[in-house]
C-alpha positions in Angstrom: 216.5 163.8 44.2 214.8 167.0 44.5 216.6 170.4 44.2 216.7 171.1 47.8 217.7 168.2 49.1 220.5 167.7 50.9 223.6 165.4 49.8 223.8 162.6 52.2 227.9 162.8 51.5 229.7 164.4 53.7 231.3 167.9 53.1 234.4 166.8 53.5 234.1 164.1 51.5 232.9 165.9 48.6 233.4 169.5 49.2 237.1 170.9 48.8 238.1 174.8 50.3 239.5 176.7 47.4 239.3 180.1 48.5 237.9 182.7 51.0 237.4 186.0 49.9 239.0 188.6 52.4 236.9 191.6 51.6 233.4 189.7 52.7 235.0 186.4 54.8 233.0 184.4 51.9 234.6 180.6 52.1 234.4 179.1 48.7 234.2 175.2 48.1 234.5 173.2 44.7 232.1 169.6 44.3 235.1 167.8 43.5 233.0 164.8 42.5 230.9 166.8 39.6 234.0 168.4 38.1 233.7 168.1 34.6 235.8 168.8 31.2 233.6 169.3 28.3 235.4 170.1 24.7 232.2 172.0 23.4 229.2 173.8 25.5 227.0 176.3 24.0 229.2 177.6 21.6 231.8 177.1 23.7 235.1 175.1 23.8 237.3 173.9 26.4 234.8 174.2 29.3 234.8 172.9 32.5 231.5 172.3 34.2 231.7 173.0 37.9 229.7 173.4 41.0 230.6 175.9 44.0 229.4 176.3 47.4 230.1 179.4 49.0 228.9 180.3 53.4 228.6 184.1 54.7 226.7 185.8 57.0 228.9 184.1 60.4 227.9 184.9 63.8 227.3 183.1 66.8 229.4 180.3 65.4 227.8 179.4 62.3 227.2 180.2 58.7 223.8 181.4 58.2 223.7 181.8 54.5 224.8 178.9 51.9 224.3 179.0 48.3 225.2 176.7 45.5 226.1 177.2 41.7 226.9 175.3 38.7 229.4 177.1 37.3 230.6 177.0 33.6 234.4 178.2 32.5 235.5 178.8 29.4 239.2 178.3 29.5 240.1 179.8 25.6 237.7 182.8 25.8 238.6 183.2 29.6 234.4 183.9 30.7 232.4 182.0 33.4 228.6 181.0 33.5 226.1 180.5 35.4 223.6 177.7 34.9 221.8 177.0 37.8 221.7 178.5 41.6 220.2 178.1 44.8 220.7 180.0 48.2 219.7 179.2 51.4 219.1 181.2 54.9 219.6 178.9 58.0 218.3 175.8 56.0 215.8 177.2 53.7 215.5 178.2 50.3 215.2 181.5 49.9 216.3 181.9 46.1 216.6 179.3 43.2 217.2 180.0 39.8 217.9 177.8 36.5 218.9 178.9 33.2 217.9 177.5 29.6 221.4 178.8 29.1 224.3 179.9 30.7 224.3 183.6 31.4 228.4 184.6 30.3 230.6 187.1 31.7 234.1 187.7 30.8 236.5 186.7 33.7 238.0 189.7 35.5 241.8 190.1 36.1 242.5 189.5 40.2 238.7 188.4 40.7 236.7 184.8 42.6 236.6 184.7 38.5 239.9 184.3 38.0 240.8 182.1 41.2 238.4 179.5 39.5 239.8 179.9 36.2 243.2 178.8 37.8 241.9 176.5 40.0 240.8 174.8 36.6 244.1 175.2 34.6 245.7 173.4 37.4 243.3 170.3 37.1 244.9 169.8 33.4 248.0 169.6 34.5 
């Protein structure tokens, strides 16, 4: 499938709400069917492998802006990575990045970082 097409499943079939960010009205969504628990990724252990869609810019209705990331979490070391992204304007593709590998960050105390990082200690238990 090529990078910007679009998922013929449904997003509420795939697509779950985990958060909305209050300061920006950002609504965050997890690929529920991607989720993945890996035991070692680039130096890495206990990672989960996850893709997020977030929408912003509202008006008239409708979300103008849509991007989607594949997300890497390190539970022990408590970072996130990025691995891949793509954003979109009203349909389009307006930004698209891939990385060889994942560019880490440590995860942030009361941060999206550290709403994801829960989110994923939750799916172990």
């Amino acid at each position: 499938m090529p990078i910007f097409a679009r998922s013929q499943t449904s997003q509420s079939d795939r697509w779950s709400f985990i958060f909305e960010d209050k300061t920006t009205s950002i609504k965050y969504y997890i690929d529920t069917q991607t989720i993945e628990h890996v035991d070692y990724f680039e130096a890495h252990k206990n990672v989960y492998s996850v893709w997020i869609k977030s929408f912003s810019d509202f008006s008239n209705g409708i979300y103008h802006k849509e991007d989607i990331t594949h997300m890497v979490i390190d539970m022990d070391s408590k970072q996130i990575g990025v691995k891949s992204y793509i954003g979109r304007k009203d349909g389009t593709a307006i930004a698209n990045k891939q990385f060889v590998l994942a560019e880490w960050s440590d995860i942030i105390p009361e941060t999206n970082g550290e709403i994801l990082l829960n989110y994923c200690k939750n799916l172990r238990k």
